[in-house]
C-alpha atoms as one frame of an Amber mdcrd trajectory, in Angstrom:
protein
   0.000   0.000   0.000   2.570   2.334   0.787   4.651   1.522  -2.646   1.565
   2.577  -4.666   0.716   5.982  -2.220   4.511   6.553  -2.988   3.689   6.060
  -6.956   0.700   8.016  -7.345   2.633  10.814  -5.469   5.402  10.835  -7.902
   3.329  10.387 -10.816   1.334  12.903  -9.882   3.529  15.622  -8.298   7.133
  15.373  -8.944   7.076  14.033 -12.162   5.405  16.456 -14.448   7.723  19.379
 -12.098  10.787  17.383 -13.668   8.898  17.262 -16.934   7.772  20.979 -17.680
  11.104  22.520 -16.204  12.692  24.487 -18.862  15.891  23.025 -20.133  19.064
  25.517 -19.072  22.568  25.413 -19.770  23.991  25.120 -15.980  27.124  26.655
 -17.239  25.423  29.781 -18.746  24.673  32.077 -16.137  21.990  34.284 -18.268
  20.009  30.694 -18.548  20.233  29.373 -15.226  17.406  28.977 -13.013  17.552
  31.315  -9.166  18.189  28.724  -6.511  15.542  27.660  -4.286  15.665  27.213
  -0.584  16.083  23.011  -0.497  12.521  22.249   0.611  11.614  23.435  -2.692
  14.389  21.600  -4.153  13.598  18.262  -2.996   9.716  17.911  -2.691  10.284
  13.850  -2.376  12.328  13.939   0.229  10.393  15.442   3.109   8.182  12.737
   2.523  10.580  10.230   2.505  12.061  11.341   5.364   9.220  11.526   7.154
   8.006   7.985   6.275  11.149   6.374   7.776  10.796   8.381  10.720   7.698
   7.213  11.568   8.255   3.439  10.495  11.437   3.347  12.763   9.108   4.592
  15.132   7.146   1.966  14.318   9.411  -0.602  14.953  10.915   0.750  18.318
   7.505   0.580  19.690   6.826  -2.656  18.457  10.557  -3.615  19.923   9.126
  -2.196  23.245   5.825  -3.898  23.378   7.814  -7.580  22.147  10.031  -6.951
  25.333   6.842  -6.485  27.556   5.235  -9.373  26.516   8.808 -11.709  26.722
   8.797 -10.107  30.722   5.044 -10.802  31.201   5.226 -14.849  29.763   8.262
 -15.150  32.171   6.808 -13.364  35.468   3.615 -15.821  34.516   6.457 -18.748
  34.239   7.683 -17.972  36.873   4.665 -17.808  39.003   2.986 -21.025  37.566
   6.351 -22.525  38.931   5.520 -20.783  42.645   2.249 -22.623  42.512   3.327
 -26.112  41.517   5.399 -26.206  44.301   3.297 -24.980  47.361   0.484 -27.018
  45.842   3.576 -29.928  46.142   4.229 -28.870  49.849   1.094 -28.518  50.566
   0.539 -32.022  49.113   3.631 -33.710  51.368   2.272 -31.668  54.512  -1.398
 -33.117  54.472   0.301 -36.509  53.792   2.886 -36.737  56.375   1.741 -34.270
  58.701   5.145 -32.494  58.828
C-alpha cells in the first residue's frame, strides 16, 4: 500500500515538475534557473524522510511492546512454577503431617 501511495505521489507531483522545467545550460549564467531554498528543491524527500521516521518509530515501539510481553510470559512462568510447588508442599504436609 505504501509503494503505490509513494507512486501516485510521484506520478502525480514530482514528475510532471521534472517534466515541464525548462531546459538551461547550468554553465550559462543568463540561462540558469535562481536557486531555491532546499525544501523546494527536494519535494520527495520530506516525505521520505518523514516515512522512515515514523516506520522506525514503528518498529521501536513494536521492539518495546515484544520486550513487555517476553517479561510478562516469564513473570507468569515464573509464578505457575511458585504454585506447583506450594500445591507440592502442601501435598507432602497433608500426607505426612510435617
Amino acid at each position: 500500500m505504501l509503494c503505490s501511495v509513494l507512486t501516485g505521489l510521484l506520478q502525480r507531483a514530482v514528475l510532471p515538475a521534472f517534466q515541464s522545467a525548462p531546459r538551461t545550460d547550468l554553465r550559462d549564467p543568463a540561462t540558469r534557473l535562481p536557486r531555491q531554498p532546499a525544501r523546494a528543491r527536494r519535494p520527495g524527500r520530506n516525505l521520505v524522510g518523514g516515512i522512515a521516521w515514523e516506520r522506525s518509530k514503528a518498529a521501536r515501539d513494536a521492539r518495546g511492546w515484544s520486550d513487555h510481553t517476553q517479561k510478562v510470559i516469564s513473570t507468569l512462568k515464573d509464578l505457575g512454577l511458585a504454585i506447583w510447588v506450594a500445591e507440592t508442599g502442601q501435598r507432602g504436609y497433608l500426607l505426612t503431617g510435617v
